[in-house]
ZAKE-337582 format. One line per 2 residues: number of its first residue (from 1); their letters; for each residue z, y, x of N, C-alpha, C. Coordinates in nm, 4 decimals, m for minus. Last residue first. Layout:
NUM) a) Z:Y:X:Z:Y:X:Z:Y:X; ...
This chain:
250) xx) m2.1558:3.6893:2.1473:m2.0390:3.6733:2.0558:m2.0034:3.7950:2.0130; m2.4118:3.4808:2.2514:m2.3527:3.6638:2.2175:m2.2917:3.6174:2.0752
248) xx) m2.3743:3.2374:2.5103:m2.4141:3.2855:2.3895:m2.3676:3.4269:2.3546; m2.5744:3.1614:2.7903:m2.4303:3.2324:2.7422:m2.4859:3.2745:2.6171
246) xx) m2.8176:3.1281:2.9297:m2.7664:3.0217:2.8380:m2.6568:3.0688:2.7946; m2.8414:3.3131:3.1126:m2.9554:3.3414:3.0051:m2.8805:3.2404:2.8790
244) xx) m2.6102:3.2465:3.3187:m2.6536:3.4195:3.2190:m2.6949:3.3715:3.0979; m2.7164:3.0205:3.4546:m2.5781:3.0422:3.3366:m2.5903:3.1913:3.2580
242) xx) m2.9780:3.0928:3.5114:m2.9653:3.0669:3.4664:m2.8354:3.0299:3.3571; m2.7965:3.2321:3.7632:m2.8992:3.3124:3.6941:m2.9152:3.2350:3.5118
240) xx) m2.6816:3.1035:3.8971:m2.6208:3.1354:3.8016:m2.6699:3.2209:3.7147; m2.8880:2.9283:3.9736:m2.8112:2.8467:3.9097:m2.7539:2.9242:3.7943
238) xx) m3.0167:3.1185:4.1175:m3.1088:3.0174:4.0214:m3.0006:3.0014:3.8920; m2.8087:3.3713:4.2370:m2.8372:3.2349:4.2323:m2.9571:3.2348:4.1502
236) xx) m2.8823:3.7350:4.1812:m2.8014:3.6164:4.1739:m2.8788:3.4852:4.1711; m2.8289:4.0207:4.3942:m2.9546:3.9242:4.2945:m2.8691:3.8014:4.2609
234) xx) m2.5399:4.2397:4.2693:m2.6187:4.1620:4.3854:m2.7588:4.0853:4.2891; m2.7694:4.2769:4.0837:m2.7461:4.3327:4.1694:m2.5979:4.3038:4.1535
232) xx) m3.1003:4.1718:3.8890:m2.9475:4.2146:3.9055:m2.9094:4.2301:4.0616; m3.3533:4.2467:3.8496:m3.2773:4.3313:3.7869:m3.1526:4.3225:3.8047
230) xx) m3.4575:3.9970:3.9074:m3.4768:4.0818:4.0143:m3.4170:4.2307:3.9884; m3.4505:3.8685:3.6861:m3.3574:3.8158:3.8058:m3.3371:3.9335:3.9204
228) xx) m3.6885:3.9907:3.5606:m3.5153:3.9685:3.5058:m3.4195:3.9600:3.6202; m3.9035:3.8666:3.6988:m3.8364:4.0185:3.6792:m3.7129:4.0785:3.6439
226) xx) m3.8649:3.6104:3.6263:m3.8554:3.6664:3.7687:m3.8348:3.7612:3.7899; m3.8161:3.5619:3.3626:m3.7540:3.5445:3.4588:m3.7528:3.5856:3.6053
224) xx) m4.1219:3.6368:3.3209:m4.0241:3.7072:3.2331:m3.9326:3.7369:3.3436; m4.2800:3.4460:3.4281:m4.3220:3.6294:3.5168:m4.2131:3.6418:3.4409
222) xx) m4.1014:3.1484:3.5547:m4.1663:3.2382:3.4528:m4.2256:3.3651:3.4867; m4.0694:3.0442:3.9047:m3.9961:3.0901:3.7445:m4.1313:3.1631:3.6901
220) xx) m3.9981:2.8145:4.1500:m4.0418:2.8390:4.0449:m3.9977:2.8748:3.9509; m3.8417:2.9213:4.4971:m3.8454:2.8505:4.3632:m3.9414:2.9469:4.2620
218) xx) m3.8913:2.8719:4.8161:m3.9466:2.9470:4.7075:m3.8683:2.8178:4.5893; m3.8236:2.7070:5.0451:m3.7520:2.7909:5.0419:m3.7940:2.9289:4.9130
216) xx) m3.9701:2.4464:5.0331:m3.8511:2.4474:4.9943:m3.7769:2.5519:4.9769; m4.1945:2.5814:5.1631:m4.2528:2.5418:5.0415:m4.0637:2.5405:4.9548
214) xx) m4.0951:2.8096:5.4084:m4.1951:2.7051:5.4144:m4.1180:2.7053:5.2372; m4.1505:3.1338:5.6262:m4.1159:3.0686:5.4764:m4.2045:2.9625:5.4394
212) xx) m4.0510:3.2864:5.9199:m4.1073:3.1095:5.8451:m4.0819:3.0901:5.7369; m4.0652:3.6345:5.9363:m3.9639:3.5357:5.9023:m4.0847:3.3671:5.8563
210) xx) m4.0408:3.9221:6.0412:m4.1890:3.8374:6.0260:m4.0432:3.7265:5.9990; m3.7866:4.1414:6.0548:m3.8809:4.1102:6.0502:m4.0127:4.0056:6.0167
208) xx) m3.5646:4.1406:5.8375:m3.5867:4.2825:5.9976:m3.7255:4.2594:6.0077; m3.5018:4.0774:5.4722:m3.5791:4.0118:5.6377:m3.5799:4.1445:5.7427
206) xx) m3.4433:4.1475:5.2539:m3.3403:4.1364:5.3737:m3.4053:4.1167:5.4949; m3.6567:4.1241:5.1420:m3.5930:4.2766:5.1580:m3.5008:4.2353:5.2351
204) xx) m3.7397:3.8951:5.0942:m3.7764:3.8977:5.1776:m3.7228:4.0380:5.2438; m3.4440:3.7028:4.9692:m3.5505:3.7886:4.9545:m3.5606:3.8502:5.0639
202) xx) m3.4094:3.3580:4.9340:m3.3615:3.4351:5.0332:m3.4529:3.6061:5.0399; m3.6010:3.2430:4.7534:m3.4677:3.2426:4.7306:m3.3484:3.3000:4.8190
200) xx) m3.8663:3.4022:4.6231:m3.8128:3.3776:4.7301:m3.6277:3.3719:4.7476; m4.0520:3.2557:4.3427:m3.9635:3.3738:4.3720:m3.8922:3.3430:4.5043
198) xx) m4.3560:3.2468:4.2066:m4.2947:3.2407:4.3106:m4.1276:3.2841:4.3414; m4.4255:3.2655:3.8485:m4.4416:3.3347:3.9803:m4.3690:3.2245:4.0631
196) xx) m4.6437:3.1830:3.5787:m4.5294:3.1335:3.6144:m4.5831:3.2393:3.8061; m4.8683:3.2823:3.4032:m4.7370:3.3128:3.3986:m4.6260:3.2662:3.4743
194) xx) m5.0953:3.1432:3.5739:m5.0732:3.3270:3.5947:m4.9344:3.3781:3.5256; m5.1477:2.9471:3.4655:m5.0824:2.9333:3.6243:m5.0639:3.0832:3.6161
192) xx) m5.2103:2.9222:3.2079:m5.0898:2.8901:3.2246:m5.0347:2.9551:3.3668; m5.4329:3.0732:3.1266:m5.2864:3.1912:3.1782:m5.2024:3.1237:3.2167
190) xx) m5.6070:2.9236:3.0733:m5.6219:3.0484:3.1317:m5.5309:3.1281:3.2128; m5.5214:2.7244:2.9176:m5.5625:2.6844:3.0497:m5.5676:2.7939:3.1254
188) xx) m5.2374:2.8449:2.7011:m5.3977:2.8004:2.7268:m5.4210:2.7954:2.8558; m4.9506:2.6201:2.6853:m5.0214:2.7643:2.7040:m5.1629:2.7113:2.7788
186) xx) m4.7927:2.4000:2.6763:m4.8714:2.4263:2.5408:m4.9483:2.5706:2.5331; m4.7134:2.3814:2.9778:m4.7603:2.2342:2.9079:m4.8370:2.2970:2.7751
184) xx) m4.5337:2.5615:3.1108:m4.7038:2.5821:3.0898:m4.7801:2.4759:2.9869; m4.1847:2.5960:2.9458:m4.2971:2.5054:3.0373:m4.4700:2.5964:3.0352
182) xx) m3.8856:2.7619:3.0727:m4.0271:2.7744:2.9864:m4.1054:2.6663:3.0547; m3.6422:2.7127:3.1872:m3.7154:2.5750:3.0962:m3.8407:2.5856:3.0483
180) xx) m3.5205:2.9350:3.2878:m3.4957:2.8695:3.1602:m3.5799:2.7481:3.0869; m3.4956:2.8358:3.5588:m3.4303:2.9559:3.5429:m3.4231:2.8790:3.3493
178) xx) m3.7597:2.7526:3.6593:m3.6376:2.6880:3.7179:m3.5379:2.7085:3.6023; m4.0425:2.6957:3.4156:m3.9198:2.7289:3.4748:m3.7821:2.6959:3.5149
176) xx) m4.2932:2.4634:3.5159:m4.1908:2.4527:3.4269:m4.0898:2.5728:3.4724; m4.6508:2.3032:3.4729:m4.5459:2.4568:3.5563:m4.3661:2.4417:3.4596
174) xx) m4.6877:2.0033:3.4719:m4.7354:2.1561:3.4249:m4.6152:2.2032:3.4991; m4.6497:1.7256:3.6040:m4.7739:1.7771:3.4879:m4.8371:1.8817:3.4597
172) xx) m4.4933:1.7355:3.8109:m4.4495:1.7177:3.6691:m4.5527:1.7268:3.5428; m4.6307:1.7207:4.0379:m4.5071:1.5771:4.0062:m4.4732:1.6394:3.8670
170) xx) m4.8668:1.8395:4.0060:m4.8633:1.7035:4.0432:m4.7264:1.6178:4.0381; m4.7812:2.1065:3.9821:m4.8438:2.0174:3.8484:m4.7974:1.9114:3.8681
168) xx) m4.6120:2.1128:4.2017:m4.5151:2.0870:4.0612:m4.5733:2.0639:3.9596; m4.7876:2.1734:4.3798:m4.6979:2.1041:4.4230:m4.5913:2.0411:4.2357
166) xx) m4.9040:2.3802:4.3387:m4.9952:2.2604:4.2782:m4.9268:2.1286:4.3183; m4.7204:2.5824:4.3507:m4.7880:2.5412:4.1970:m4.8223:2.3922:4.1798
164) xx) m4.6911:2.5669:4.5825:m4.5458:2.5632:4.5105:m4.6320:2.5307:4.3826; m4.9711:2.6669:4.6781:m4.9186:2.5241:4.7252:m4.7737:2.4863:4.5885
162) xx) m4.9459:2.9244:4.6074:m5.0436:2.8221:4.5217:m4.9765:2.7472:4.5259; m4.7399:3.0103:4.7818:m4.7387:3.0472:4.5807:m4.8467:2.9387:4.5318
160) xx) m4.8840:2.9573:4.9989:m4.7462:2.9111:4.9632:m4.7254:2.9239:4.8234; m5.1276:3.1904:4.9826:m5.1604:3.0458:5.0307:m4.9815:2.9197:4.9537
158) xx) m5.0003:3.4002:4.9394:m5.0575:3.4080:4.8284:m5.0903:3.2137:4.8461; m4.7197:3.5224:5.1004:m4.8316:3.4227:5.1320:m4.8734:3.3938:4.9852
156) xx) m4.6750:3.8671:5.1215:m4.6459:3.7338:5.0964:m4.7059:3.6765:5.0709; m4.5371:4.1389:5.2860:m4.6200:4.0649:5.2864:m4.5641:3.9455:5.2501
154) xx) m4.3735:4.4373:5.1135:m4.3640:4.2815:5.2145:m4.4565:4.2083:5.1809; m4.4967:4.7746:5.1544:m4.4268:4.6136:5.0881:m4.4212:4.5670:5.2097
152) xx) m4.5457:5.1096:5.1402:m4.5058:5.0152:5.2165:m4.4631:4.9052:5.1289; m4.8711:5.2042:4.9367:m4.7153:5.2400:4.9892:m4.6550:5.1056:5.0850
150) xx) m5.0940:5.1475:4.9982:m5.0780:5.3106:4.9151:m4.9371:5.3413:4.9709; m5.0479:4.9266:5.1808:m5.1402:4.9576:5.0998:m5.0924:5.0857:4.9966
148) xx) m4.9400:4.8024:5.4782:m4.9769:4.9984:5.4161:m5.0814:4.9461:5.3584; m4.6624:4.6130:5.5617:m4.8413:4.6661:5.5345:m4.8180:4.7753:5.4501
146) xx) m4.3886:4.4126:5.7320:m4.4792:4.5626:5.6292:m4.6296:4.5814:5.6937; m4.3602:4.0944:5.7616:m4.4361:4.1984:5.7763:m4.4539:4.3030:5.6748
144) xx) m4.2994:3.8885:5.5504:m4.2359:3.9602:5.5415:m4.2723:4.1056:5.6481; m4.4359:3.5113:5.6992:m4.4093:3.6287:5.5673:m4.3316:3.7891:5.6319
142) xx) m4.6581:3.2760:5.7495:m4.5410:3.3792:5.8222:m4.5519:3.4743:5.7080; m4.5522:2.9652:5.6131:m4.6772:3.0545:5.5899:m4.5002:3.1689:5.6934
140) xx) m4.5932:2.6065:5.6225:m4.5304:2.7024:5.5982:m4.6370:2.8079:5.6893; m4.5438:2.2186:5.5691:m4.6222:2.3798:5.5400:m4.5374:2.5196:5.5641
138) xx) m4.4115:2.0231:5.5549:m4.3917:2.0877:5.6624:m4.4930:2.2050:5.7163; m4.4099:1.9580:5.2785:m4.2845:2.0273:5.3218:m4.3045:2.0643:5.4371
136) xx) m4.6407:1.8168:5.2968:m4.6607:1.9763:5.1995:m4.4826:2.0058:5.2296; m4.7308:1.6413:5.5762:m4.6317:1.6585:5.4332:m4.6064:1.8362:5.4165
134) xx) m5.0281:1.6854:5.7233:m4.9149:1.6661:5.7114:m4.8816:1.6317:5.5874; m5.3520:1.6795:5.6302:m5.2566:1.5340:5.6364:m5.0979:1.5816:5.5983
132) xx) m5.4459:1.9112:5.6711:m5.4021:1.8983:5.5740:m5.3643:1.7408:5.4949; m5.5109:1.9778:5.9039:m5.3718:1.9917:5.8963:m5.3309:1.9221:5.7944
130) xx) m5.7930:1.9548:5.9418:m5.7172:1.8676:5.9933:m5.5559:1.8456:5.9590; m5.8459:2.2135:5.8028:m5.8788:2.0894:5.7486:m5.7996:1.9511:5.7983
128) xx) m5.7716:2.3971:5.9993:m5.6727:2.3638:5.8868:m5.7085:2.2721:5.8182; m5.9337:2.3624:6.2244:m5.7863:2.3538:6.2830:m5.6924:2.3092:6.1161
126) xx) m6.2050:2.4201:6.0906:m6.1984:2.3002:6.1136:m6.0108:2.2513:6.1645; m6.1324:2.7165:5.8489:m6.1640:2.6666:5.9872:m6.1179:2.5114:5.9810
124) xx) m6.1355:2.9016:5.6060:m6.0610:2.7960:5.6846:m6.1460:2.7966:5.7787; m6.0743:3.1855:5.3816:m6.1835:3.1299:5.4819:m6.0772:3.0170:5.5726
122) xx) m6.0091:3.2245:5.0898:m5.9419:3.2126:5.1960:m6.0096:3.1332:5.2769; m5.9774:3.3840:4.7126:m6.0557:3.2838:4.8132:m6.0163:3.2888:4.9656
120) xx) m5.9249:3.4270:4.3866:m5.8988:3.4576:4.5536:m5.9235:3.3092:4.6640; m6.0852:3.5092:4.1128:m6.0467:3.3333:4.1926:m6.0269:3.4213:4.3831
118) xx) m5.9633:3.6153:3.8197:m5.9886:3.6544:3.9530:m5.9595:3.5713:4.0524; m6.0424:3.6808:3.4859:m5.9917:3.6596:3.6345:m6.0478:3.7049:3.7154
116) xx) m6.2396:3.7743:3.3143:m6.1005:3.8048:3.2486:m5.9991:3.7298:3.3761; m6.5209:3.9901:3.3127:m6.4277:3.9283:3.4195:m6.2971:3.8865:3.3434
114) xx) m6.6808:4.1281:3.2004:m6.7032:4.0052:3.1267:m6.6092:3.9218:3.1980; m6.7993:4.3278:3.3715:m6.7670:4.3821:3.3068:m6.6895:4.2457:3.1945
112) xx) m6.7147:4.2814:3.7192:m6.8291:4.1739:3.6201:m6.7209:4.2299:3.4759; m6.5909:4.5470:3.8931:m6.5482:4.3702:3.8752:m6.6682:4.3665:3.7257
110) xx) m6.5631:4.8270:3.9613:m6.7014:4.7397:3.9510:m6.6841:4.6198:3.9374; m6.3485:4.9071:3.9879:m6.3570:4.9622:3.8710:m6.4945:4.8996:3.8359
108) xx) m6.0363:4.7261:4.0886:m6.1628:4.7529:4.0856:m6.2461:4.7919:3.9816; m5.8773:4.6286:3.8925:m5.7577:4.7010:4.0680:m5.9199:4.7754:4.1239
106) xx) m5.8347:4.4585:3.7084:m5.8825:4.5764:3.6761:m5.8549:4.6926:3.8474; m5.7629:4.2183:3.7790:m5.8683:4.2157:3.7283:m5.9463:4.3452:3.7338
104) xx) m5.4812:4.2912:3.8725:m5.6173:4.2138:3.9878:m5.7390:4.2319:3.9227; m5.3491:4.3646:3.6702:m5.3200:4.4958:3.7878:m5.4761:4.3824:3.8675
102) xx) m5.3698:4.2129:3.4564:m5.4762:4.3139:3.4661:m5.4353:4.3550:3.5653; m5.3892:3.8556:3.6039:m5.3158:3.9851:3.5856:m5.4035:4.0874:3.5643
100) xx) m5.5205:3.5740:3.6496:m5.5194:3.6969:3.5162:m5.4643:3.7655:3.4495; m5.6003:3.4232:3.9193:m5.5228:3.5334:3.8458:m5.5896:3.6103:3.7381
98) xx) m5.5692:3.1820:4.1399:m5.6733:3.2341:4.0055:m5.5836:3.3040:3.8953; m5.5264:3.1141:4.4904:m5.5096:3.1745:4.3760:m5.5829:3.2211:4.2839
96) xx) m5.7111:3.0143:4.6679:m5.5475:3.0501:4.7226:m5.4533:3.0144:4.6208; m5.9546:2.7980:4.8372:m5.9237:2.8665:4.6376:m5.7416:2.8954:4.7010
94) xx) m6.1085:2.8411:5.0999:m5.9692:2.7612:5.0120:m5.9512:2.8434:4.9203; m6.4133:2.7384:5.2218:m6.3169:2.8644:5.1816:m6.2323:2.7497:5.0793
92) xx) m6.6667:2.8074:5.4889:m6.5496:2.7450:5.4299:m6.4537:2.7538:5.3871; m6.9768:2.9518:5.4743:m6.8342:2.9348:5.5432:m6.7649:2.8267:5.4459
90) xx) m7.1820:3.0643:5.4025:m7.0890:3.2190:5.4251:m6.9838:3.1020:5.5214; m7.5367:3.0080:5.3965:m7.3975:2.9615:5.3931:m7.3001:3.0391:5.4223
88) xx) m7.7271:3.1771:5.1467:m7.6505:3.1793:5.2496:m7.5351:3.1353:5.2639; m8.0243:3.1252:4.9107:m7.8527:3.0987:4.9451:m7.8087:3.0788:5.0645
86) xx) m8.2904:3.1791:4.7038:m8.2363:3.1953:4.8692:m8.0604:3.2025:4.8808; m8.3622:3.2345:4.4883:m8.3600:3.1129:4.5619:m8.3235:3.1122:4.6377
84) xx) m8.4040:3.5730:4.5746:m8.3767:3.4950:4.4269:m8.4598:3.3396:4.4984; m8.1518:3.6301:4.7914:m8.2665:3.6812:4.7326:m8.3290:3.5280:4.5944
82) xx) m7.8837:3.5875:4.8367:m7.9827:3.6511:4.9261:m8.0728:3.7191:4.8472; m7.6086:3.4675:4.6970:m7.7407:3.4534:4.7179:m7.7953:3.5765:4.7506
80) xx) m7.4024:3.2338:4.9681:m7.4136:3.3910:4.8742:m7.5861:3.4275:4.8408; m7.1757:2.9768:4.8714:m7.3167:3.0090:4.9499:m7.3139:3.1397:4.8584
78) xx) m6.9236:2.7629:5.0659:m6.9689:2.8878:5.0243:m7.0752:2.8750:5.0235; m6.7487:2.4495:5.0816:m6.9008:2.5344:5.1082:m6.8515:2.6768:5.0119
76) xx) m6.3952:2.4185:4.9829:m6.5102:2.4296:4.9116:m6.6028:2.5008:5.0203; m6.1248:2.3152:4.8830:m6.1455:2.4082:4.9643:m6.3159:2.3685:4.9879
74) xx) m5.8645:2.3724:4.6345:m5.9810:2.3216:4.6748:m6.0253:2.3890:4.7785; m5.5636:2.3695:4.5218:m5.6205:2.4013:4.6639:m5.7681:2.3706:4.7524
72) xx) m5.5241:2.3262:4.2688:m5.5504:2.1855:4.3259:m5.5577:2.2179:4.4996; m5.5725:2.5553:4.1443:m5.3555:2.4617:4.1583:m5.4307:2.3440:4.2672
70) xx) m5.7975:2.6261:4.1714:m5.7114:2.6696:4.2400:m5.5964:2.6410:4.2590; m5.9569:2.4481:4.0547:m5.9864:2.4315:4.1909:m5.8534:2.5048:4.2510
68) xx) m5.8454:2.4734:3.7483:m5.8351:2.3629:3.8434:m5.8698:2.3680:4.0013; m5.9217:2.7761:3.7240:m5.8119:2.7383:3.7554:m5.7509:2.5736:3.8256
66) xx) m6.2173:2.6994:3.7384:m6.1864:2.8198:3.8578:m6.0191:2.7836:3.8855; m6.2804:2.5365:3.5230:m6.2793:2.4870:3.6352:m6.2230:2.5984:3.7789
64) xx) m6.1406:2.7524:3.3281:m6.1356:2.5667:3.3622:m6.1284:2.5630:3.4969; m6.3834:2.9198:3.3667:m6.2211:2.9208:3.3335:m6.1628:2.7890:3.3879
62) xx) m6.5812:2.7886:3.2865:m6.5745:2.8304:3.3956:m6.4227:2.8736:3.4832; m6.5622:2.6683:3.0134:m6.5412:2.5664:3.1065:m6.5303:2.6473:3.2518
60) xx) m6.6015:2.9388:2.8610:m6.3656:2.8317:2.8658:m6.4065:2.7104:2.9939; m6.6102:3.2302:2.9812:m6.6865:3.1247:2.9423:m6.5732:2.9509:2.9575
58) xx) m6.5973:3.5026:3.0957:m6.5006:3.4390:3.0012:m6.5191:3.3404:2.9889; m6.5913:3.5034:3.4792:m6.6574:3.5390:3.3133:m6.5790:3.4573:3.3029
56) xx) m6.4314:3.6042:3.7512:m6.4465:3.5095:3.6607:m6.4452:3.5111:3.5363; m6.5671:3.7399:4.0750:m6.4824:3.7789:3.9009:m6.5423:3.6623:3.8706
54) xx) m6.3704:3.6074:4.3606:m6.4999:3.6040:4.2680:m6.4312:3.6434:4.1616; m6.2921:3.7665:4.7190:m6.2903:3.7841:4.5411:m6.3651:3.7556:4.4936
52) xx) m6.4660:3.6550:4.9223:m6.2959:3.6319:4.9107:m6.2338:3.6467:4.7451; m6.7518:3.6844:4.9950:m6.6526:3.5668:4.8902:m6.5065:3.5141:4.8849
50) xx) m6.7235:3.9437:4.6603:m6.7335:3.7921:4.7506:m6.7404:3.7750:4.8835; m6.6996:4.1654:4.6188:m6.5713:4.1157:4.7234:m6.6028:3.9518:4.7333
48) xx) m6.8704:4.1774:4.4044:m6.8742:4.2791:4.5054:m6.7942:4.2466:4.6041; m7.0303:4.0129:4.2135:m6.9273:3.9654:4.2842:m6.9127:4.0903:4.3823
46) xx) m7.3274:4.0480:4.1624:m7.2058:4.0396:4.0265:m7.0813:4.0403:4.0687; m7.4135:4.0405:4.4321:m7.4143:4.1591:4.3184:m7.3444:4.1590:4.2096
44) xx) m7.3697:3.8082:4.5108:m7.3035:3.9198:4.5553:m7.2801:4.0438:4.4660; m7.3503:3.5358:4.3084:m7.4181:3.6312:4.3643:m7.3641:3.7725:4.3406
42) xx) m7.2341:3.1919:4.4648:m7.1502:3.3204:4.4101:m7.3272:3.4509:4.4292; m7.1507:2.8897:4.4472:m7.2325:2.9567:4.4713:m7.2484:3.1059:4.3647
40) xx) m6.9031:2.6811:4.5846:m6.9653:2.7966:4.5140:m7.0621:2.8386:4.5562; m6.8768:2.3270:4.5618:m6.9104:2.4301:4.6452:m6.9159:2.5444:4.5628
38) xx) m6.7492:2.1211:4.4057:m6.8578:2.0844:4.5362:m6.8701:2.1955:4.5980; m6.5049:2.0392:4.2167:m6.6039:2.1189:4.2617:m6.6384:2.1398:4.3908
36) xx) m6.5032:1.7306:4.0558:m6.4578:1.7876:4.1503:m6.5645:1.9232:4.2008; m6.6300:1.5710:3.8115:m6.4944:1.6134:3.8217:m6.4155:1.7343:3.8900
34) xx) m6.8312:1.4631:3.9598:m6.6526:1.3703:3.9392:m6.5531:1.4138:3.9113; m6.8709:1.7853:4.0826:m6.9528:1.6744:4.0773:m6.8200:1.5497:4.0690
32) xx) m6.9669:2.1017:3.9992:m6.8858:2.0177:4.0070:m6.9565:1.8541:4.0005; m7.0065:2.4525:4.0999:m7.0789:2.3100:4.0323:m6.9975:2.2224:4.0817
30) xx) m6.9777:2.7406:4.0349:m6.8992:2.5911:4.0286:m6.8969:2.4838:4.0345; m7.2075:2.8175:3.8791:m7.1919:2.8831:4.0019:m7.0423:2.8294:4.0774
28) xx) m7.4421:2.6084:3.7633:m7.3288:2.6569:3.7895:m7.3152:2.7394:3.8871; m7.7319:2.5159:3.8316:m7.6978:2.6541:3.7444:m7.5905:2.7094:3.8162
26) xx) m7.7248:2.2264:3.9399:m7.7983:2.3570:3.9457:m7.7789:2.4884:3.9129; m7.4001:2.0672:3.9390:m7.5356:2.1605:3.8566:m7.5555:2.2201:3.9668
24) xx) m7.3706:1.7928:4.2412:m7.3604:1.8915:4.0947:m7.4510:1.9558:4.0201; m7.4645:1.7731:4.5597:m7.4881:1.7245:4.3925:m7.4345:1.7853:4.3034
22) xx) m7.5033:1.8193:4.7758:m7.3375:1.8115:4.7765:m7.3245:1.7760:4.6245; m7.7659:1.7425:4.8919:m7.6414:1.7560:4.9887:m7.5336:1.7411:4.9242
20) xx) m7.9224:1.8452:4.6585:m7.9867:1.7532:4.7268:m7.8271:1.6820:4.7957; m7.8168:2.1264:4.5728:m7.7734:2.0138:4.5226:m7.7829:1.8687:4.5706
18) xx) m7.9091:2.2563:4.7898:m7.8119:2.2792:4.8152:m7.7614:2.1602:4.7211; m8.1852:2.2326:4.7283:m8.1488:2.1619:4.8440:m8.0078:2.1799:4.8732
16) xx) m8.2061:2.3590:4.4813:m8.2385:2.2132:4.5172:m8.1912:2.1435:4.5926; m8.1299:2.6422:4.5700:m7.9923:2.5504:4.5065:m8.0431:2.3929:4.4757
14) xx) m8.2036:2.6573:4.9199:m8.1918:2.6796:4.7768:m8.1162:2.6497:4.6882; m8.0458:2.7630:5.2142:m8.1252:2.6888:5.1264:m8.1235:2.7271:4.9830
12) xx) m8.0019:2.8915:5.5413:m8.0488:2.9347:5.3983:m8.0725:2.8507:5.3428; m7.7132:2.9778:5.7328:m7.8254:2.8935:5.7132:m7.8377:2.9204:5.5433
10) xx) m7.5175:3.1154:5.7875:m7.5945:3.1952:5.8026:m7.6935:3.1099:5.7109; m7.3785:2.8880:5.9935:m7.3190:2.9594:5.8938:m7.4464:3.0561:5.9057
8) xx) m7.4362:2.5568:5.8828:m7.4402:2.6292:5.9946:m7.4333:2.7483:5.9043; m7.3433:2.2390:5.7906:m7.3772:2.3392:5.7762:m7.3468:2.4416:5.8194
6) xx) m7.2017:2.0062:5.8017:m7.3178:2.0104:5.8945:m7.3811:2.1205:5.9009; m6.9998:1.9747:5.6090:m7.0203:2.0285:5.7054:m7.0707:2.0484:5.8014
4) xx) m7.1385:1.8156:5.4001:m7.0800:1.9875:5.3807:m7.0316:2.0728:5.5161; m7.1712:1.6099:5.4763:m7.3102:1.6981:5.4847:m7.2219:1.8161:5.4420
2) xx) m6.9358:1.5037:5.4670:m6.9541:1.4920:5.5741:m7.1186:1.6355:5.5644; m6.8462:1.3980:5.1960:m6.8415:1.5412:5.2225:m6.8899:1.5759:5.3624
């Protein structure tokens, strides 16, 4: 991977010479090489928020591969095309998240009419490549800042929600809920990672301000369960959350 970063930002090549360097298809706009995807190559015009937002056509291997780069945290060349052969290096970018919520798909009224995702993308620098020795426990993202998007929220690390994902393929295979057991293991490749959420086991509505939320302090649930949970009041445990759902009706 050493020629992936020899590359200067602005710099133009083709997709010959862009394959020449990092190998995969020609075509793809994913191209993968062992398996592994080598770089994007995104055109702007189909992509209006590249290259932080790519829409992702229906097509089952593109699918595929958009959701593997993203539990996996790939972090991948950019190139945007210019003019027809012509590809601009944009940078160095980390797959965050691959969503196929309609509130992301549809949040834009110009997304690739043929979009059924949405691969969120996250510019790095040489400081986070290096990081990414530590231990995935001594990750952590600043949270809970208010932002003004239409209305006031809490900011939350879209970067930590992956990590918690690709943290629990890898030791269990698939996504599993804390709460009731749903697994991802027999749901299509598409949606598995888009049904299961994040949930912050200390919520961030209590926070005054900016708070360290590292990887141990999220648990994994279902979208059902998470909404559920977030319906009681006080909020309750995992634990006893889960004693709820398992009580029989008598």
């Amino acid at each position: 991977m050493s020629a992936t970063y020899s590359l200067s930002i602005g710099e133009i090549l083709t997709r010959d010479e862009i394959h020449q360097r990092l190998g995969g298809s020609k075509q793809s706009y994913l191209p993968t090489k062992n398996g592994i995807v080598v770089c994007g190559c995104f055109d702007a015009n189909l992509n209006k928020r590249a290259p932080r937002e790519i829409d992702v056509g229906n097509g089952p291997i593109v699918v595929a591969t958009a959701l593997k780069l993203a539990n996996e945290q790939g972090v991948i060349p950019v190139f945007l095309k210019k003019a027809t052969n012509k590809w601009e290096f944009a940078g160095k970018f980390k797959a965050v998240e691959f969503s196929t919520n309609p509130d992301d798909i549809f949040a834009y009224s110009n997304r690739r009419t043929d979009a059924v995702g949405v691969l969120f993308l996250q510019e790095v620098d040489d400081a986070y490549l290096a990081s990414l020795s530590l231990n995935v426990d001594d990750q952590f993202a600043i949270e809970g800042n208010i932002s003004l998007r239409q209305h006031l929220v809490r900011e939350r690390s879209q970067y930590l929600s992956a990590l918690k994902k690709s943290e629990a393929i890898e030791k269990n295979g698939w996504l599993v809920c804390e709460a009731c057991g749903f697994s991802s293991q027999n749901l299509p490749p598409a949606i598995s990672s888009g049904a299961f959420e994040t949930h912050h086991i200390v919520p961030l509505s209590k926070a005054m301000s900016e708070i360290k939320t590292r990887i141990n302090d999220l648990s994994l649930l279902c979208a059902n369960c998470h909404r559920m949970i977030h319906k009681t009041s006080p909020l309750l445990s995992i634990n006893d959350f889960s004693q709820l759902l398992s009580r029989e009706i008598v």
